[in-house]
C-alpha positions in Angstrom: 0.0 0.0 0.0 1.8 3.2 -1.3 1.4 6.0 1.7 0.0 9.4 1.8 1.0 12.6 0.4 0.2 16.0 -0.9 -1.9 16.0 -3.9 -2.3 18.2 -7.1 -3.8 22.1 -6.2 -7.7 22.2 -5.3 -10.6 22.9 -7.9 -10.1 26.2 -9.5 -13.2 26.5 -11.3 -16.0 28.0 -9.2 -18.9 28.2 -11.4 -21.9 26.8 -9.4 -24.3 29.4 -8.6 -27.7 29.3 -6.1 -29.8 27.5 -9.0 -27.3 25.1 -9.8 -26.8 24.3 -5.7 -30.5 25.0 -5.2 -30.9 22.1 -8.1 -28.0 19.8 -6.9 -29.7 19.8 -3.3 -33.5 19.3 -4.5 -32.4 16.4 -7.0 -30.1 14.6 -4.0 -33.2 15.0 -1.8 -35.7 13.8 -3.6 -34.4 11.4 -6.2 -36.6 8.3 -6.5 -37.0 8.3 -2.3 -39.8 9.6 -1.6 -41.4 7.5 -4.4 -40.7 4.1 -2.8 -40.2 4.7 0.9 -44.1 5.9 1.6 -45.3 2.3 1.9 -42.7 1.4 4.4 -43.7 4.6 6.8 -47.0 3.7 7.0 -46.0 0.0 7.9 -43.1 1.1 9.6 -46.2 3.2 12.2 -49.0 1.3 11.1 -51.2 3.5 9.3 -51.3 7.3 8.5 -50.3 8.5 11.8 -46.5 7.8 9.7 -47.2 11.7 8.8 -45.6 12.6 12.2 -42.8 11.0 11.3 -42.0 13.2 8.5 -43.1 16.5 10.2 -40.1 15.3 12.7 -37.8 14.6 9.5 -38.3 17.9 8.6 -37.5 19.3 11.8 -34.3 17.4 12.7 -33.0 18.4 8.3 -34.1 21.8 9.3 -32.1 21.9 12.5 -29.3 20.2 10.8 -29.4 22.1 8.1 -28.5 25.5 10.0 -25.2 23.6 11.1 -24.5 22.6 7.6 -24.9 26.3 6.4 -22.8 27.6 9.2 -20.4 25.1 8.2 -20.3 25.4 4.7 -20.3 29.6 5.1 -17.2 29.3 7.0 -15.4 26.8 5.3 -16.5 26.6 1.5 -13.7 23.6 0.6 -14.7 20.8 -1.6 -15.2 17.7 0.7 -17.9 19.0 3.2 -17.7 17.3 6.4 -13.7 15.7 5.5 -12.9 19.5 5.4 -15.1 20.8 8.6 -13.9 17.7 11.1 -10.5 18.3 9.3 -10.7 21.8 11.1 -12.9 21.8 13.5 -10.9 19.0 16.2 -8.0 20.9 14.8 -6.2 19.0 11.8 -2.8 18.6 13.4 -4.9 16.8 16.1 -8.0 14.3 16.5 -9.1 16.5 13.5 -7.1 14.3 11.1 -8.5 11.0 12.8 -11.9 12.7 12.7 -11.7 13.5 9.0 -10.0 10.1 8.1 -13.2 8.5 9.9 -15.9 10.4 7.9 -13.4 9.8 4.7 -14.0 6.0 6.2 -17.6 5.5 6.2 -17.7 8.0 3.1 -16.0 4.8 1.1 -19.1 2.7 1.9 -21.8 5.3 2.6 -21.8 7.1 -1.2 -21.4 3.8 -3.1 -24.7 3.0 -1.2 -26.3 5.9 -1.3 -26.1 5.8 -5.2 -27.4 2.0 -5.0 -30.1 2.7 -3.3 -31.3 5.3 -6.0 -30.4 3.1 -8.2 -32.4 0.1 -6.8 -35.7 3.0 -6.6 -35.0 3.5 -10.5 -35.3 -0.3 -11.0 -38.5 -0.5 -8.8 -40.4 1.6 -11.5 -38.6 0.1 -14.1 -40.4 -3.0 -12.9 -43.9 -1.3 -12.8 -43.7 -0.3 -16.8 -42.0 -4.1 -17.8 -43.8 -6.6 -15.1 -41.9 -9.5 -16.3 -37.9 -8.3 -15.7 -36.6 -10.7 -13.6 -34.4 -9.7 -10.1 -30.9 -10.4 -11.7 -31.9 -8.4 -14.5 -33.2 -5.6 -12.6 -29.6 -5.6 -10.7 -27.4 -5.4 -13.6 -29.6 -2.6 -14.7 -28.9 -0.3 -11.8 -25.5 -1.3 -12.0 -25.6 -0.4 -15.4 -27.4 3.1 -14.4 -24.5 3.7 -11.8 -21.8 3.4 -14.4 -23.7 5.4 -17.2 -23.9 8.3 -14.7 -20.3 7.8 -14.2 -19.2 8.3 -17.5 -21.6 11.4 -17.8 -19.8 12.9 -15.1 -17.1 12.4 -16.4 -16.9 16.1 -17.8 -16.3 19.6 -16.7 -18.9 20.9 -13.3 -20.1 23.8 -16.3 -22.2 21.2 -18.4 -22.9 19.0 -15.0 -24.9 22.1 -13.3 -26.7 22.4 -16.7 -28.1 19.0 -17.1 -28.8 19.0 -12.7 -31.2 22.5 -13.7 -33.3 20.5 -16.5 -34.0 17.5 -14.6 -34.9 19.9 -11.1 -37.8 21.7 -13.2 -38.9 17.9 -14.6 -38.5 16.9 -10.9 -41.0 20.0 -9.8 -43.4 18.9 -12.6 -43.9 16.1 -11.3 -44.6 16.6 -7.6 -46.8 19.3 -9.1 -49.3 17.1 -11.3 -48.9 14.3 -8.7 -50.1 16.3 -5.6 -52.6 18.5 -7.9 -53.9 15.1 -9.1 -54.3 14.0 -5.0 -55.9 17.0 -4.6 -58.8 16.6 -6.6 -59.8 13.0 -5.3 -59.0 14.3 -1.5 -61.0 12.4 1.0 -60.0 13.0 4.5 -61.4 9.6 5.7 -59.1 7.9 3.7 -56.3 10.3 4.6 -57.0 9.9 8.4 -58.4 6.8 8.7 -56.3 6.3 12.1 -56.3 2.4 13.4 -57.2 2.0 17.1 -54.7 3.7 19.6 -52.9 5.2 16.6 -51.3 7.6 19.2 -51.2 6.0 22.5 -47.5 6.7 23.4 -45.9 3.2 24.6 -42.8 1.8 23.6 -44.2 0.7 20.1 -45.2 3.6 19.5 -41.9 5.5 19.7 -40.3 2.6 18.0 -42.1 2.9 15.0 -42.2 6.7 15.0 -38.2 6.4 15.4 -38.0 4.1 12.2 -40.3 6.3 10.1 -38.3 9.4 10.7 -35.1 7.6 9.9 -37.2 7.0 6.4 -37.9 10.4 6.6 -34.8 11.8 7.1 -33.5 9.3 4.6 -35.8 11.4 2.2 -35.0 14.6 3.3 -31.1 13.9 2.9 -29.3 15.7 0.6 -29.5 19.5 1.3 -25.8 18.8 2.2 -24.9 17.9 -1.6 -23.6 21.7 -2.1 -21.4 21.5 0.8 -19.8 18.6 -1.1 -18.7 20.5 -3.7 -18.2 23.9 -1.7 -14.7 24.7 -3.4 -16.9 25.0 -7.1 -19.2 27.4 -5.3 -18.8 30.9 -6.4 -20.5 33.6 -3.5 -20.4 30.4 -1.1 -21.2 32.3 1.9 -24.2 33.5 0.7 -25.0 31.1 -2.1 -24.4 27.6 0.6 -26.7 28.9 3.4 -29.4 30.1 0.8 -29.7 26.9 -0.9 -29.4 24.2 2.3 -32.3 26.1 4.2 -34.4 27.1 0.5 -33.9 23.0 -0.2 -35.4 22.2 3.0 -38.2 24.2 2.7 -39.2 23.4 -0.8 -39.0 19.3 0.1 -40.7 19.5 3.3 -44.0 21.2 1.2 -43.5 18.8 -1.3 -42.9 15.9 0.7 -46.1 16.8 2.7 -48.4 17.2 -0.1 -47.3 14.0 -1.8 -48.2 12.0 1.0 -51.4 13.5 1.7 -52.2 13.3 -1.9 -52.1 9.7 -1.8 -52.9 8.2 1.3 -56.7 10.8 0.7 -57.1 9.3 -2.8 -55.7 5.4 -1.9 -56.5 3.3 1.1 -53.4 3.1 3.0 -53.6 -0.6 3.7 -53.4 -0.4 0.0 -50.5 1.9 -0.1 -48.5 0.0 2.1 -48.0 -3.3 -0.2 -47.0 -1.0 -3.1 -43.1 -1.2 -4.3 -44.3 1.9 -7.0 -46.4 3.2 -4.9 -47.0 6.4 -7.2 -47.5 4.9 -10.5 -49.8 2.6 -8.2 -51.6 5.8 -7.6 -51.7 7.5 -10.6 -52.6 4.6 -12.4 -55.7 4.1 -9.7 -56.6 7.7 -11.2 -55.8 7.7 -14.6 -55.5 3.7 -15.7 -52.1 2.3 -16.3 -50.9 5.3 -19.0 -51.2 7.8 -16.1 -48.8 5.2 -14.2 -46.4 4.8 -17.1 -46.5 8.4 -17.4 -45.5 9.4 -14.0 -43.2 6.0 -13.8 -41.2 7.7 -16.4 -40.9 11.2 -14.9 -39.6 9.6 -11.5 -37.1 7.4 -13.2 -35.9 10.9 -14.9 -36.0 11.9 -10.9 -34.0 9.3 -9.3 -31.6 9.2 -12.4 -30.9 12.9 -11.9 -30.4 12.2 -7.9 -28.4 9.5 -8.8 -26.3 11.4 -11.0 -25.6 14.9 -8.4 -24.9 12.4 -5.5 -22.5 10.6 -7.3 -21.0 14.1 -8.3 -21.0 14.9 -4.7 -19.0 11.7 -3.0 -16.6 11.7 -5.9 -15.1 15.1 -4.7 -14.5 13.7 -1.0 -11.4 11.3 -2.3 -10.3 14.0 -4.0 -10.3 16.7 -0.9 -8.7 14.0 1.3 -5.9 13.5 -1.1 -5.4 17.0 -1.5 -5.0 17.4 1.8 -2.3 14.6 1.9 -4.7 12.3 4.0 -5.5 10.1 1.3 -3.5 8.0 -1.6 -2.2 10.7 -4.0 -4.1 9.0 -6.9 -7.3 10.0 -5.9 -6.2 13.9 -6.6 -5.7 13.2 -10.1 -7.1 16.2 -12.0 -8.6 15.7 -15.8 -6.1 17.3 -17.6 -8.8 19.6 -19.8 -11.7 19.7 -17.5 -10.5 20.1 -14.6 -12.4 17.2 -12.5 -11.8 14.9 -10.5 -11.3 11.1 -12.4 -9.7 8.2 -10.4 -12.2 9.4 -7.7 -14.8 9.8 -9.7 -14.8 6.5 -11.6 -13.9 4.2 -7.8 -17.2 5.5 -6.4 -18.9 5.1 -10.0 -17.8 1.4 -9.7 -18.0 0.4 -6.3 -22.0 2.2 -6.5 -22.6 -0.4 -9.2 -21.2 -3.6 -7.1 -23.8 -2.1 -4.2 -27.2 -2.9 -6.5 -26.8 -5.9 -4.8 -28.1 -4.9 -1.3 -31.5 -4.8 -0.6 -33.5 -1.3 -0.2 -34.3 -1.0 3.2 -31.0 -2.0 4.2 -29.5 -0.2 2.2 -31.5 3.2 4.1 -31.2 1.8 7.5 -27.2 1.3 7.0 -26.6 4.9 5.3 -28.4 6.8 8.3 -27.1 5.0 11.5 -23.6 5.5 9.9 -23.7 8.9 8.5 -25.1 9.7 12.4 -22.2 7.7 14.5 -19.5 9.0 11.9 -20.4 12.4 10.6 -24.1 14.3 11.8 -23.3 13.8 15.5 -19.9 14.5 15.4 -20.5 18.2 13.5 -23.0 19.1 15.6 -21.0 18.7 18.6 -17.9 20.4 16.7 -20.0 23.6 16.2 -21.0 23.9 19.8 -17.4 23.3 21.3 -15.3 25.1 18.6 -17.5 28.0 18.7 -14.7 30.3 18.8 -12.7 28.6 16.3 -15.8 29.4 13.9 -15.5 33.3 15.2 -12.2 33.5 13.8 -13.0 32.3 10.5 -15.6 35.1 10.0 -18.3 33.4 10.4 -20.6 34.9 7.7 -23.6 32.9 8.6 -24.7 32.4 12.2 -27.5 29.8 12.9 -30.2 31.2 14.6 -31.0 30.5 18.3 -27.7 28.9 18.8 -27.1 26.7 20.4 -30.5 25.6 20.3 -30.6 24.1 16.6 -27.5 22.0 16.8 -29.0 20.5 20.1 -32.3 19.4 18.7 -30.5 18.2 15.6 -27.9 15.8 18.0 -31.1 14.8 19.9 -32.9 13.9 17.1 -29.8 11.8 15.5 -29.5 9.8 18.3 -33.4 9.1 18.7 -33.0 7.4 15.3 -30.1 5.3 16.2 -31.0 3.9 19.2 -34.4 3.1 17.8 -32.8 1.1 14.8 -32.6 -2.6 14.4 -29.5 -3.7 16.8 -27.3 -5.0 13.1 -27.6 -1.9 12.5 -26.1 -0.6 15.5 -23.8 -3.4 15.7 -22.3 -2.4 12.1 -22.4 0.9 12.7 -20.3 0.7 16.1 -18.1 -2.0 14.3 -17.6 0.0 11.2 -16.3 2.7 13.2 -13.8 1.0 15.3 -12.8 -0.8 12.6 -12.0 2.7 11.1 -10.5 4.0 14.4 -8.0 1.0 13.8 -6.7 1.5 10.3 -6.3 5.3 11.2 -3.9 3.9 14.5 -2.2 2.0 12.4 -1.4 4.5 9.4 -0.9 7.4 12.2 1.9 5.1 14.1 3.5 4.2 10.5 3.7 8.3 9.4 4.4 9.3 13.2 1.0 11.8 13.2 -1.2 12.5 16.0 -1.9 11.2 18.5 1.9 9.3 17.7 3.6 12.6 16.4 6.9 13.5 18.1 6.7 16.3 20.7 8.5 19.6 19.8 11.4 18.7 22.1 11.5 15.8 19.6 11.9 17.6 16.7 14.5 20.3 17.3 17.9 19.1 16.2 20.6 18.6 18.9 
């Protein structure tokens, strides 16, 4: 294993505006999600009452959210969280075993994270061809995963203009889907609550835990700018605006499309769907009205699939340009200025990860992403507050401390109401990580083995 060291200069071209990070945030968070994930809210809380769990989605992304802007304001470096841990534990410090961790989990979580928008596309693949069998529908998302690589692989310019075309398709659609609900509203249907629906006992919280980890699952994504923060021009006004304007916009949208169908569907109904909206558009306008729709989500997930994919290939790239990762993965394009062995690794690894089932593939991404990287940053903001002075700090969360608080409560509801695997591979996952960085850190003498600084002056 070749070691570390400095990479090639950072990203020079900062040409992504607020509607191209506005864009790149809506198309992460909504993707094919939101699509596929209804039907295991309601089961996951047994009926309708499921809507609290995405009010609470909304709240913990919103919360979240004001960390991520204060973040990203400060420190607009391609990488997101590799670059805020990096800094905030103080990179000569645990910072560099902080960053190496989310750099860690980043390896497994993106590759994921693209699979499972990947899997979604296949889903309503299924629902326009019936008879595709499951191998076949897993080489397809593979097959979607390294198409999107190769269209990636290009200059961010033409990337931010195809992410703006597929947004307005994406905003179409929730619009004709939740006008559509709205005209074959019945509130029975929508709150047709089974007995004891909100009787607060310990299934009760279970289930509302696992339908906000859906939730936030769906909401996910208003982070994607951050990820790219060092193509950002105006980043301290541009980040903030679209994390909190992304949040917004999904949480009305995420709302109305669930209101729309469970008033227009039974929700027993609902819940046994695996394409649940072409189930419902096809209930109002026979199966063309499902085609129809099934073909505007696919457009959807394939564009999510596509600015996620864009946004994990730059972390690689940030760590190696930060000498914390193999100088390979900071190999610039030559013309367009992009990252490429980066890029293609996560491309190919996101293909290999078709093979994991859906809901695993959601439960996994969130109870990592919490032990490894939300927690963590939340707790960084609070107790590095005057490191974040220094910096400027052109945006200032409101209420603080308040926001990051709710948000670290809320992150740790979720985990501790998740399946115990989870857990398990979470915890594992990370001391597994805590290992490897032990071992590279004793090999390259850095913290917490550096030399003292009566070590290092000469005799």
């Amino acid at each position: 294993m070749s070691s570390f060291s400095p990479a090639p200069p950072s990203l020079p071209d900062r040409a992504v505006g607020f509607w191209g990070g506005l864009s790149a945030n809506v198309l992460n968070m909504v993707g094919i999600g939101p699509f596929i994930t209804i039907p295991l809210a309601l089961t996951a809380m047994g009926g309708p009452q499921a809507l609290t769990g995405w009010v609470l989605g909304a709240v913990i992304s919103l919360c979240d959210g004001f960390v991520w802007a204060e973040l990203g304001a400060a420190m607009p470096h391609s990488g997101g969280s590799y670059a805020y841990l990096l800094r905030l534990f103080d990179e000569r410090k645990m910072g560099r075993m902080f960053a190496f961790l989310f750099l860690w989990q980043t390896l497994l979580n993106g590759p994921l994270n693209v699979a499972a928008g990947a899997v979604g596309f296949t889903n309503y693949l299924n629902y326009i061809f019936p008879n595709l069998g499951h191998w076949t529908l897993v080489a397809l998302g593979a097959v979607l995963c390294l198409a999107n690589t190769a269209l990636l692989y290009r200059n961010i310019r033409s990337v931010q203009l195809i992410s703006l075309v597929t947004t307005v398709i994406v905003i179409a659609a929730f619009g004709w889907i939740i006008f559509s609900g709205a005209l074959f509203f019945d509130a029975h249907k929508a709150f047709d609550f089974p007995p004891h629906a909100f009787s607060l006992n310990t299934g009760f919280l279970a289930g509302l835990g696992s339908t906000t980890l859906i939730a936030v699952y769906d909401y996910g994504g208003y982070n994607n700018i951050c990820q790219i923060g060092g193509e950002v021009k105006n980043p301290q006004r541009v980040i903030p605006a679209a994390i909190i304007g992304s949040i917004v916009l999904i949480a009305l949208l995420y709302c109305g499309l669930n209101l729309s169908i469970i008033g227009a569907m039974p929700w027993r109904e609902v819940m046994n769907s695996k394409a649940v909206v072409a189930d419902f558009m096809g209930h109002i306008y026979g199966r063309a009205g499902g085609i129809i729709v099934a073909v505007l989500i696919m457009i959807a997930g394939w564009g999510s699939i596509y600015v996620v994919l864009l946004g994990y290939s730059r972390v690689p790239f940030a760590a190696a340009n930060e000498g914390q990762f193999f100088k390979v993965f900071g190999r610039l394009h030559p013309k367009g200025q992009f990252p490429t062995v980066s890029l293609v690794f996560m491309g190919v690894l996101s293909a290999l990860c078709c093979l994991v089932k859906l809901d695993d593939l959601i439960s996994v991404l969130i109870v990592i992403q919490t032990l490894f990287q939300y927690s963590m940053q939340c707790i960084g903001v609070i107790i590095r507050r005057q490191y974040l002075k220094n910096l400027g700090m052109p945006y200032r969360m409101p209420l603080f401390p308040l926001p990051a608080l709710l948000s670290l409560a809320g992150w740790i509801y979720i985990v501790t109401t998740s399946k115990l695997i989870y857990i398990l591979l979470g915890v594992g996952l990370f001391f597994v990580g805590c290992l490897i960085y032990l071992v590279t850190a004793r090999r390259t003498r850095s913290w917490p083995f550096a030399p003292s600084p009566s070590e290092q002056v000469s005799p």
